[in-house]
C-alpha positions as CSV (number, residue, x, y, z in Angstrom):
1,X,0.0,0.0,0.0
2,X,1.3,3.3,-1.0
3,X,1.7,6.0,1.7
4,X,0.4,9.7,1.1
5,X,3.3,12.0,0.4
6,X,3.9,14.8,3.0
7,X,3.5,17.5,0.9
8,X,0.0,16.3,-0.2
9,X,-2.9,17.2,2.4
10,X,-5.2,14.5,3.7
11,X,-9.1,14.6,3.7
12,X,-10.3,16.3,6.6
13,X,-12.4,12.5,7.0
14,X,-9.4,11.0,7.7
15,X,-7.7,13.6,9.8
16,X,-7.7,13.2,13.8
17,X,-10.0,15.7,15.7
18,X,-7.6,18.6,16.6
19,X,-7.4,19.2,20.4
20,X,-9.5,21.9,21.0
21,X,-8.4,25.5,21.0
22,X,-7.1,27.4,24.9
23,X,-7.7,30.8,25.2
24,X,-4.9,32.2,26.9
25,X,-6.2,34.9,29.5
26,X,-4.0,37.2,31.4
27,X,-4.5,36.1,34.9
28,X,-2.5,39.5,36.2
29,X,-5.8,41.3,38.2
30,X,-6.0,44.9,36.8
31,X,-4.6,48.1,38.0
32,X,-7.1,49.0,41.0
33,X,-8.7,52.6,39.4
34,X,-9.2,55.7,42.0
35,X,-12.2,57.6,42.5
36,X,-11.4,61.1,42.7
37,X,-15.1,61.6,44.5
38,X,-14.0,59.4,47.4
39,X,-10.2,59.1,47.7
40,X,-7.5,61.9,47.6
41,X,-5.0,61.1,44.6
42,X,-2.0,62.3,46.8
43,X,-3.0,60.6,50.2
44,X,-0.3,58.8,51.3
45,X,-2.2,56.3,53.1
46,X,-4.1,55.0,49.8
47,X,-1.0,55.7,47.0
48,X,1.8,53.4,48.2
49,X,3.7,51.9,45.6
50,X,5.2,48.0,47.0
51,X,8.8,47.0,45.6
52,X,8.8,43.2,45.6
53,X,12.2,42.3,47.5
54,X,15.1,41.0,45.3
55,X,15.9,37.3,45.1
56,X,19.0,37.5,46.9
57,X,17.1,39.2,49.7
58,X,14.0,37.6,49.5
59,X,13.6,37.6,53.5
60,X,13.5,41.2,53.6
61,X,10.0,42.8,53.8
62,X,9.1,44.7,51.0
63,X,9.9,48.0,51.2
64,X,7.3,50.8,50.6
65,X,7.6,54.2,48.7
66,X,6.0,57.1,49.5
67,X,4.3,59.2,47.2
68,X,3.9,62.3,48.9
69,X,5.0,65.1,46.5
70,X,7.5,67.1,47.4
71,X,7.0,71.2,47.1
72,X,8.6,72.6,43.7
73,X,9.2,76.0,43.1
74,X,8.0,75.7,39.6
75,X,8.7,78.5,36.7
76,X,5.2,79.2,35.9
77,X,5.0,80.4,32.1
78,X,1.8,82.8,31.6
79,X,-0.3,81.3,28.8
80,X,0.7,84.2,26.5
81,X,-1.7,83.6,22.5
82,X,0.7,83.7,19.7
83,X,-0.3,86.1,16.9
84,X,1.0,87.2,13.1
85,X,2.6,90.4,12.9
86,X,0.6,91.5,9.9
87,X,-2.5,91.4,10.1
88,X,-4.2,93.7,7.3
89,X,-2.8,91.8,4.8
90,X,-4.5,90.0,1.9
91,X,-4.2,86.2,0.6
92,X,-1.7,87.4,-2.1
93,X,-0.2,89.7,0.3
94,X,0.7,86.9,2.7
95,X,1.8,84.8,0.1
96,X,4.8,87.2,-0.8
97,X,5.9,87.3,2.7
98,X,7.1,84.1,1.7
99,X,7.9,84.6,-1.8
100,X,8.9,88.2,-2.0
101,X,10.1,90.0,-4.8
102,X,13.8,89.0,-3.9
103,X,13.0,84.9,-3.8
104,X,11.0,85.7,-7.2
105,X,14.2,87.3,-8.6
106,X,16.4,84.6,-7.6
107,X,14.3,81.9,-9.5
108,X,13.7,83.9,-12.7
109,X,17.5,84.3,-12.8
110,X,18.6,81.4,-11.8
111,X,15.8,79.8,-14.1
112,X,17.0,81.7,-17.0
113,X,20.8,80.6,-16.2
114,X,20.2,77.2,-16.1
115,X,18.3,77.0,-19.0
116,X,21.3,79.2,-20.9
117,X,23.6,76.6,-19.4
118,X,21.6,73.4,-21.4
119,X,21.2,75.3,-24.4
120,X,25.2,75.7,-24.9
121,X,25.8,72.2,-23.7
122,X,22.3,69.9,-24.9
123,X,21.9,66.4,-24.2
124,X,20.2,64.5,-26.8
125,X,17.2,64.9,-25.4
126,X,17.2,68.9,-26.4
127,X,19.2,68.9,-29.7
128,X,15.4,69.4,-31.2
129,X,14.0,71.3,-28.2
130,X,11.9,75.0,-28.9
131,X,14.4,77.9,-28.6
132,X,14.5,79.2,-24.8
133,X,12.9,82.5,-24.1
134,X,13.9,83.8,-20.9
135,X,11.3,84.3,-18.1
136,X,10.7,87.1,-16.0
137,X,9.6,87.6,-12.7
138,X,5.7,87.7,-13.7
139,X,5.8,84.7,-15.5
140,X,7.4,82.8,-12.6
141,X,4.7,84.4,-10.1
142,X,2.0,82.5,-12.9
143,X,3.9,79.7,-13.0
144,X,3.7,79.4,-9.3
145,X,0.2,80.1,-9.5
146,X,-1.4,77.2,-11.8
147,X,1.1,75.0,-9.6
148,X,-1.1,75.9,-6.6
149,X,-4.2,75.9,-8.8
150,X,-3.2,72.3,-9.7
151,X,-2.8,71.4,-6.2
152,X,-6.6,73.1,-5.1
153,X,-8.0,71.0,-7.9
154,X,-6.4,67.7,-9.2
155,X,-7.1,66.3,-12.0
156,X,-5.8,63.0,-13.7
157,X,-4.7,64.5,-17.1
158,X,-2.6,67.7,-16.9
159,X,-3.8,68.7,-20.5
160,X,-7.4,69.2,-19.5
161,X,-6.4,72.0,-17.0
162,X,-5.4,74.1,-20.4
163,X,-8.9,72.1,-22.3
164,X,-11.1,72.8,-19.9
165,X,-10.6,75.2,-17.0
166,X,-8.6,77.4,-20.0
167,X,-5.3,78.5,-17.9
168,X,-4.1,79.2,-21.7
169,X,-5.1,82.8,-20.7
170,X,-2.4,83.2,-18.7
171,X,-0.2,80.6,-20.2
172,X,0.3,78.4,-22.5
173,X,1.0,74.7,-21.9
174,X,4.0,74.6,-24.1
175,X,5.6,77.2,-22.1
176,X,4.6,75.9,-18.5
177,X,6.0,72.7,-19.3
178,X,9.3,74.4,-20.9
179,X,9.4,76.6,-17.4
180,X,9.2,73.7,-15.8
181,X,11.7,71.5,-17.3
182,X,14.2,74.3,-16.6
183,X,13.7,75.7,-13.3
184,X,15.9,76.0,-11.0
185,X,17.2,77.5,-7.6
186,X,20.7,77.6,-7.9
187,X,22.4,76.9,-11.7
188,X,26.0,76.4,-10.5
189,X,27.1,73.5,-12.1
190,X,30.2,72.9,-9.6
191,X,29.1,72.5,-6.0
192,X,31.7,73.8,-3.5
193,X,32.9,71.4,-1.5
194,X,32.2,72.6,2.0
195,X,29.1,73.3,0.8
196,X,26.1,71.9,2.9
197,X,24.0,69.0,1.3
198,X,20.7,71.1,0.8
199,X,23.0,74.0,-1.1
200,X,20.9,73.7,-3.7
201,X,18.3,75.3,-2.4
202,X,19.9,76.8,0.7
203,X,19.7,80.7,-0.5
204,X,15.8,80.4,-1.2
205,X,15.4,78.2,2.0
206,X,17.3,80.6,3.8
207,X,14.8,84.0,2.5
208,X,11.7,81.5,3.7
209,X,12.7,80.4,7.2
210,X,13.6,84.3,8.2
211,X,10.3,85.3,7.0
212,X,8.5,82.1,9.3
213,X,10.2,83.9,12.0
214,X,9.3,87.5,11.1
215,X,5.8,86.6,10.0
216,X,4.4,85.4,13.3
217,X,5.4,86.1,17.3
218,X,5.1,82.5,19.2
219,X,2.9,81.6,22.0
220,X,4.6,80.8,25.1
221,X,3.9,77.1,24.9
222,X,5.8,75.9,21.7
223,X,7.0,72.0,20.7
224,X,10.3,71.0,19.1
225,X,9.8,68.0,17.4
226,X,10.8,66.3,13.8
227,X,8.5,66.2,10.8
228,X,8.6,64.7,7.7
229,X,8.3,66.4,4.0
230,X,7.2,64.3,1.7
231,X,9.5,63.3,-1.2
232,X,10.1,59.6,-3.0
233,X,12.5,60.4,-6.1
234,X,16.3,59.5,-5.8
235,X,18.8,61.1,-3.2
236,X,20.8,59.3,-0.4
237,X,19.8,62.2,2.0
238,X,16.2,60.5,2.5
239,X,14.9,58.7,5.5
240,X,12.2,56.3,5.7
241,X,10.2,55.5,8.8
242,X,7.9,53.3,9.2
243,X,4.0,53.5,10.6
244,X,4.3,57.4,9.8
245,X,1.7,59.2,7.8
246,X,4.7,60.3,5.4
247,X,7.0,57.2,6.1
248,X,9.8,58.8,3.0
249,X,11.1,61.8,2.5
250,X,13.6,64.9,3.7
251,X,13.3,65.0,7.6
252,X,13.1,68.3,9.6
253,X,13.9,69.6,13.1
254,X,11.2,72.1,13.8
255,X,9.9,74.5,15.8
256,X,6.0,75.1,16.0
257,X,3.3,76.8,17.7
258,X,-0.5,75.2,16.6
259,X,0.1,74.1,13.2
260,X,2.5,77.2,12.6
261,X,6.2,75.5,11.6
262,X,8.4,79.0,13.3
263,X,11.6,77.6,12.5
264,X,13.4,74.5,11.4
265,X,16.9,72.7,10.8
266,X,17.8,70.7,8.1
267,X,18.5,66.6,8.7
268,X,20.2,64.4,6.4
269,X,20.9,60.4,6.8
270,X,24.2,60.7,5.7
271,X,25.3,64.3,6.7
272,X,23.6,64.4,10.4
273,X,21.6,67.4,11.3
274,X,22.7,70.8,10.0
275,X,25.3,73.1,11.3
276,X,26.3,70.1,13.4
277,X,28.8,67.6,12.8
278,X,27.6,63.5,12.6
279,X,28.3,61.9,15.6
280,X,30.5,65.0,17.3
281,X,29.3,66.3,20.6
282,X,29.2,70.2,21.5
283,X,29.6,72.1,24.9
284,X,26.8,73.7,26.4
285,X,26.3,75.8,29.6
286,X,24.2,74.1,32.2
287,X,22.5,75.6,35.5
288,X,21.6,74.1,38.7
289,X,20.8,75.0,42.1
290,X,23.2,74.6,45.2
291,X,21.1,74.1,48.8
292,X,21.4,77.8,49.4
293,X,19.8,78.5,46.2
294,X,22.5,79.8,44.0
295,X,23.0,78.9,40.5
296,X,25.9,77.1,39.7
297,X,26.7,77.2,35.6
298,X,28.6,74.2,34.9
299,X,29.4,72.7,31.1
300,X,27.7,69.5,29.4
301,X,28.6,67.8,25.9
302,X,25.9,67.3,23.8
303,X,24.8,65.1,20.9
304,X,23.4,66.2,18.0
305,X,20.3,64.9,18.7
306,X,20.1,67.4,21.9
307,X,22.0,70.3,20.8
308,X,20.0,70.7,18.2
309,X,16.9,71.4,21.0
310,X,19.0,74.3,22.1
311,X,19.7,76.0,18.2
312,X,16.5,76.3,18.0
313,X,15.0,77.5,21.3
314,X,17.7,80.2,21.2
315,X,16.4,81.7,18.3
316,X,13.0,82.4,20.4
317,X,13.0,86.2,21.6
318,X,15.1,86.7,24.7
319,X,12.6,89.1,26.5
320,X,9.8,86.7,27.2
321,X,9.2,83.5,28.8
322,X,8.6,80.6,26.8
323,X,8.0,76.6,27.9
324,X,9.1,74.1,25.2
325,X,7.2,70.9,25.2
326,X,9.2,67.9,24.1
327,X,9.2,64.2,24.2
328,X,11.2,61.6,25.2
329,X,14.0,61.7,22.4
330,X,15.1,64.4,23.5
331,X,14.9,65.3,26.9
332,X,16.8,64.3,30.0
333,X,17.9,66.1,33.3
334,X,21.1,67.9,31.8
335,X,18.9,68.8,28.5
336,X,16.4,70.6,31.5
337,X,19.4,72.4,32.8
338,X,21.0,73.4,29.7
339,X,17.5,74.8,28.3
340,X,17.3,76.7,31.9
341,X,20.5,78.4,31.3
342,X,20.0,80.0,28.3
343,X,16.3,81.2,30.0
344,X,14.1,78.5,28.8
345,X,11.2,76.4,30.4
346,X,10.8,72.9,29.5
347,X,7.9,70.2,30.2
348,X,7.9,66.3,28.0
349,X,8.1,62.7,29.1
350,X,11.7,60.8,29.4
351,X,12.9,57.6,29.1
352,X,13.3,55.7,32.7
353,X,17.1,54.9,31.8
354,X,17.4,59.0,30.9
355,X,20.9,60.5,31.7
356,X,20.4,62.3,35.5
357,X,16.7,60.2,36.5
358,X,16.9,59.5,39.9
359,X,17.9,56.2,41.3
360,X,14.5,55.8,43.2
361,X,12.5,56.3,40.3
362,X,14.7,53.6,38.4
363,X,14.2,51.1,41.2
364,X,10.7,51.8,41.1
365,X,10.5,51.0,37.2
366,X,12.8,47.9,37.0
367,X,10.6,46.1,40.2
368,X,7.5,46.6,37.9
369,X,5.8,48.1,41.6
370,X,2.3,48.3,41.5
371,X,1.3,52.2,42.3
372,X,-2.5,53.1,42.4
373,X,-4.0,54.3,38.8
374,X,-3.5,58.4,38.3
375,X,-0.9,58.4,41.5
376,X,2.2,60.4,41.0
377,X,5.4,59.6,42.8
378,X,8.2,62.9,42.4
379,X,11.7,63.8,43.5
380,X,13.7,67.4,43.1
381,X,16.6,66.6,41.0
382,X,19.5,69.6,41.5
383,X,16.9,71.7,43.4
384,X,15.5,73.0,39.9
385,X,14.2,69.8,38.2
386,X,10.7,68.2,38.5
387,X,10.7,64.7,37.9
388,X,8.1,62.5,38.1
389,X,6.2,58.8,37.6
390,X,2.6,58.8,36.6
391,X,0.9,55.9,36.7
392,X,-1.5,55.5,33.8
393,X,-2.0,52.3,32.1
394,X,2.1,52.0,32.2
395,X,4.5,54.3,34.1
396,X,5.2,57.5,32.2
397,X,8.5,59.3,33.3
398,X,8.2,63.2,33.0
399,X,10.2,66.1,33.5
400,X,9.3,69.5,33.7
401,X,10.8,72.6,35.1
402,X,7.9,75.0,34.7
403,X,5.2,72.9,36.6
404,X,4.4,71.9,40.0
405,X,2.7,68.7,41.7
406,X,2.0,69.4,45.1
407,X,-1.0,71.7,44.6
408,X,-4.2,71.0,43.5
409,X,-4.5,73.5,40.9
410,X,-1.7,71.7,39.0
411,X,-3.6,68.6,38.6
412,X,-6.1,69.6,35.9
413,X,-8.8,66.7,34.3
414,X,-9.6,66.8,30.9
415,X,-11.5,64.8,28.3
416,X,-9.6,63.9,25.0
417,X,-11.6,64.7,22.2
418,X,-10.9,63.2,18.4
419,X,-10.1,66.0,16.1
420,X,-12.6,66.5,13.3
421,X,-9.6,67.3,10.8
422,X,-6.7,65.0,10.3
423,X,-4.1,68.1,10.3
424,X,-3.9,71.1,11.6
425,X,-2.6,72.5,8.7
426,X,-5.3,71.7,6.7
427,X,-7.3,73.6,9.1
428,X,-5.2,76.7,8.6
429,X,-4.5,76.9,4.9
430,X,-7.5,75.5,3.3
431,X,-9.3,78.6,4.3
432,X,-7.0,80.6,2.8
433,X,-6.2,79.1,-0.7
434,X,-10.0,78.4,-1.1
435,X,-10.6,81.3,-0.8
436,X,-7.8,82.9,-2.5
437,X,-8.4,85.7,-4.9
438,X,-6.5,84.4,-8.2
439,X,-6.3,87.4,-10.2
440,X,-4.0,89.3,-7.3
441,X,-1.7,86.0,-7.6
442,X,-1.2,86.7,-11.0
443,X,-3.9,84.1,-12.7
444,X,-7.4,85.5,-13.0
445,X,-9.3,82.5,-12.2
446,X,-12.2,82.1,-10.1
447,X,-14.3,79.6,-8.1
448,X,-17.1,79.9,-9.9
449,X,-15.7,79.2,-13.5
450,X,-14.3,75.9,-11.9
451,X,-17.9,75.1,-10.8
452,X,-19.2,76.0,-13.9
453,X,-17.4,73.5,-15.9
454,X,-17.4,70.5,-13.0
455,X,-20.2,68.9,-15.3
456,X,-17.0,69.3,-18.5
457,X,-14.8,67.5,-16.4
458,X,-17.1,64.4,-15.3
459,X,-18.2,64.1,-19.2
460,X,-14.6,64.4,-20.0
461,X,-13.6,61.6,-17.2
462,X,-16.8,59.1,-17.8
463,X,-15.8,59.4,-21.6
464,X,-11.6,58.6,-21.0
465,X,-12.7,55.8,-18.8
466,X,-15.3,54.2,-21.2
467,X,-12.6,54.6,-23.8
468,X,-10.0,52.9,-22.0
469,X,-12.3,50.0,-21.1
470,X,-13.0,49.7,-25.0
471,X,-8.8,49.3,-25.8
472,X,-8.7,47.1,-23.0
473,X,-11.5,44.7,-24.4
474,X,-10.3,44.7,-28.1
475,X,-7.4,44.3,-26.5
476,X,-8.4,41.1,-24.9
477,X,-10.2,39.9,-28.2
């Protein structure tokens, strides 16, 4: 009798009954919750957080920590509204902050140059090309324009923007695409060698990011964090990351205030973060407190990763008070002291193996304690550093130097909400594109016209698809 191969599946008639299926359940009872109506979060007698004892000392009694919170003379930033420093202006008129008359310059010239540069040495793919007229700096405003105007109102074929919506009034589709396929931010052939990596468009970037700055005066509660621009062509100075809602592209170090990018740095995969050297720390003052209560300035070396914190909160105005908000990449006890001695108020969560954490706190994270839901365990670090455990869910370590714990005003309850817009920016700038008068930017186009020929456009798609489907059948046949 042959025997069934093993790669060949039997019945399921002749198969044995599989035992049947255990549910594994976690048999850990959960984290006993507080009622703020009855108990007192910060009672001592009902927040006490049990540290099994160690193996080698398993005779000992446990030892219990106390979770009364120590006073903290905390740097209380006022909540001060951020606001733009021009505030008659128009949509068009905003949009030059940005892309003044200088940045408009640069491009038609360096547009013009580069296109110069191609006609006296072609590739093949130009030895039959139009002849190059050169631009000036009203043609690049309206080519910046139906850029935009594409952006308000995609459509699949680019030619049916010049068919139907008729931008040929402003110009024509031959000469867009020739604009485009020469433009440029910097025509230098050669790059200089101790040039940075983004030095092709590092004088354009450099006119944008001081008029961020200039354009709008910060709240006192900003965030430094990193943020992604989306980009997926070829370059060795992209990053990807993974379960991000732009996972590739050119990563930034930026500086915000709701929605509102202030300032940023430049970050490279091979190059490191600008202005700074890969992998070299820097020197930076840092302040703490002796038991009298003077400062003492000492000196810290910093990587990248932190310095970077400091660049950019010391380009925040010197006269006011400002708390950063940060998380857990960057901030440790020297980054709080550093940020205090150049004036600056900071507030994030750490990691529990953070340079300067205190050794109780450790202790308390590596025994895997049990501490009663929303209690709060805190020790004075230097006499000028907050840091904390809350227990939620898991342990969060926190820092802050600008908030308190040991008053009841500093323990404020609030309900998430889900935001009814996935970005904030999309909040900001929809408004004002949407709405934004066309024919001060250059290309005399309204709403309305686009409404008007919507019903174009769906004849004009329904007929391309049922055309395709055609091809693809006689394809087929």
């Amino acid at each position: 009798m042959l025997r069934p191969r093993r790669d060949i599946q039997l019945p399921s008639r002749f198969r044995e009954p599989s035992p049947p299926r255990l549910f594994q359940t976690n048999n850990q009872p959960k984290r006993r919750r507080i009622d703020p109506e009855k108990v007192d979060r910060n009672d001592v007698d009902q927040a006490l957080a049990v540290i099994a004892a160690a193996p080698e000392c398993s005779d000992e009694l446990p030892t219990l920590i106390s979770t009364e919170l120590p006073q903290f003379a905390a740097n209380y930033v006022e909540n001060r509204p951020g606001y733009s420093q021009y505030t008659n202006l128009s949509e068009a008129g905003f949009f030059k902050l940005f892309f003044s008359d200088v940045v408009v310059e640069i491009l038609s010239k360096e547009t013009n140059a580069y296109a110069e540069f191609h006609r006296q040495n072609p590739p093949l793919s130009l030895h039959t090309s139009r002849s190059w007229v050169p631009t000036t700096q009203k043609e690049i405003r309206v080519w910046l324009g139906i850029n935009i105007y594409f952006g308000l109102y995609p459509l699949t074929v680019r030619d049916d923007y010049w068919r139907i919506h008729k931008i040929g009034e402003f110009m024509g589709q031959k000469r867009f695409e020739q604009i485009h396929r020469f433009f440029s931010l910097n025509s230098n052939p050669i790059t200089p060698s101790d040039a940075p990596w983004f030095y092709r468009i590092q004088a354009v970037a450099e006119f944008i990011r001081t008029a961020c700055r200039n354009a709008y005066k910060p709240s006192s509660h900003v965030a430094i964090d990193e943020a992604m621009v989306a980009f997926k062509g070829r370059s060795r100075h992209i990053i990807k990351i993974k379960n991000k809602p732009i996972d590739t592209g050119y990563k930034l170090w930026c500086i915000g205030d709701h929605g509102y990018i202030w300032s940023w740095l430049f970050h490279s995969r091979v190059d490191g973060v600008e202005t700074f050297i890969k992998s070299q720390q820097t020197r930076w003052p840092q302040m703490s407190v002796d038991s009298a209560g003077k400062p003492i300035i000492k000196s810290a070396l910093l990587a990248p990763t932190f310095a970077l914190v400091l660049r950019l909160a010391s380009q925040l105005l010197k006269s006011l008070r400002f708390c950063v908000y940060l998380d857990n990449l960057f901030l440790n006890i020297p980054m709080a002291q550093c940020l205090l001695a150049i004036g600056i108020y900071c507030m994030g969560t750490t990691r529990k193996k953070a340079a300067g954490v205190p050794i109780r706190l450790q202790r308390y994270l590596d025994n895997n304690s049990e501490l009663l839901w929303d209690s709060t365990i805190a020790e004075i670090v230097d006499n000028n550093i907050n840091c904390f455990v809350w227990q939620d869910n898991k342990p969060v370590v926190a820092i802050s130097t600008a908030h308190s714990l040991h008053r009841v005003e500093d323990r404020i309850q609030r309900t998430r909400r889900c935001p009814r817009i996935t970005s904030e920016n999309q909040r900001i700038l929809n408004p004002v594109f949407k709405g934004l008068p066309f024919k001060d930017l250059f290309i005399p186009r309204a709403i309305d016209d686009y409404n008007h020929h919507m019903k174009s456009v769906d004849q004009a798609d329904a007929l391309r698809a049922n055309f395709t489907c055609h091809r693809a059948h006689n394809y087929r046949t």
